[in-house]
C-alpha positions, 0 to 999 in steps of 0.5 A: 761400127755405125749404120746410116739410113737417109729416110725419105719421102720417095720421088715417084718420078724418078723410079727405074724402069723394070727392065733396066733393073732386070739387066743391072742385077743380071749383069752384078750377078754376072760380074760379082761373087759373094766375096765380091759383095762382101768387098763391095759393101765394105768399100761403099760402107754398105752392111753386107749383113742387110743382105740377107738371103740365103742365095747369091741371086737372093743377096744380088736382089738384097743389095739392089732394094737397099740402093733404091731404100737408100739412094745409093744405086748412082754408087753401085753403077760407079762402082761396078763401071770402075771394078768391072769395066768389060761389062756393058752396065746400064745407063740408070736415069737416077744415077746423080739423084737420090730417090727421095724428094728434094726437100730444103731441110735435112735433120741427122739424128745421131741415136745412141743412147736411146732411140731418138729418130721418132722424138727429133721428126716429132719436134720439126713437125711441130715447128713446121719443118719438113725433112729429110733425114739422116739416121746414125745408130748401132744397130742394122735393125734400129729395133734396139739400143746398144751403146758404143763398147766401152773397151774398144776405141771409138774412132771407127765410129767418128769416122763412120760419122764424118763419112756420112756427113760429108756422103749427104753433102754431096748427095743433098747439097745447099739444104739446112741441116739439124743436128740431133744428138743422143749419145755419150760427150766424149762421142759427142765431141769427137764427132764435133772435131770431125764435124768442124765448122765448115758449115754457116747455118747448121741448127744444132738440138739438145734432148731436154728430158722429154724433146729436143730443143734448139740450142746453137746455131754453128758459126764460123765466128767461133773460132774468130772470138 
């Protein structure tokens, strides 16, 4: 129900070479129909429609991009080795680092009801917080608002969230993290019951009309008064 991008700066320096990703996309071709890719973006909660060429070499080629746009190729090489383990796959120098700078801050910008990536980057620029981000929304394209369906439970969506959450702490770990929100309370609290408060030090905003604002920062003290 939910799409996330992580959004970066790239890191130059641990691009893959050519060839080596010549070989993994003759060996996906090899090894993966399309209703395997339809699998396979299902498992790894990629959207099969980013994909979107009309051939299979076309789709193969789709799913590479996104693994490089997306810091997910160390994924697909995991997934490939456990699903087809016959297949020589690649050894690929980025396989437990995302293709994106390290940067100490991280900013997860939950964009529902109104598009709130620009607003959120905008006000850590103005603090001088450099950061990667972390992008939830409903639509593939980001080119418009669609808010969560009021006759459907919303549950997938909670768990797309948690998912994602817990995916950038393994992938990005000991950064501080921004929380901005834009979307409905029940949403809201929901996410936060997933969420929990496992993490000390998340700085958390909230949209005063024009920009975010800081508001909270999480505490496990919470739950102790």
């Amino acid at each position: 129900m939910l799409v996330s991008y992580l959004i970066g700066e790239r890191d130059t320096y641990h691009d893959v070479e050519h060839e080596t990703l010549v070989t993994f996309k003759q060996n996906l071709k090899t090894a993966f129909n399309n209703n395997d890719l339809k699998i396979l973006c299902f498992e790894l909660n990629i959207p099969y429609e980013d994909l979107g060429a009309e051939t299979h070499d076309g789709r193969i080629q789709d799913l590479i991009e996104y693994g490089q746009r997306h810091g997910r190729l160390a994924d697909l090489v995991a997934y490939s080795r456990r699903e087809r383990p016959h297949i020589v796959w690649p050894q690929l120098p980025i396989v437990d680092t995302p293709a994106i700078k390290s940067k100490s801050d991280l900013a997860i910008v939950i964009s529902i009801n109104q598009q709130a990536l620009e607003t959120a980057a905008s006000h850590l620029a103005e603090i001088l917080v450099d950061s990667n981000f972390v992008l939830l929304t409903t639509t593939p394209d980001y080119s418009r608002i669609q808010w969560l369906p009021h006759d459907k439970d919303w549950q997938p969506a909670v768990q797309d969230f948690y998912q994602t959450v817990q995916h950038s702490a393994l992938r990005i770990p000991r950064v501080r993290r921004h929380f901005f929100f834009a979307t409905l309370l029940p949403y809201a609290f929901a996410i936060g019951c997933a969420w929990g408060l496992v993490h000390q030090g998340d700085e958390l905003y909230h949209w005063a009309g024009s920009s975010y604002v800081r508001v909270l920062t999480s505490s496990r003290d919470w739950k102790n008064k």
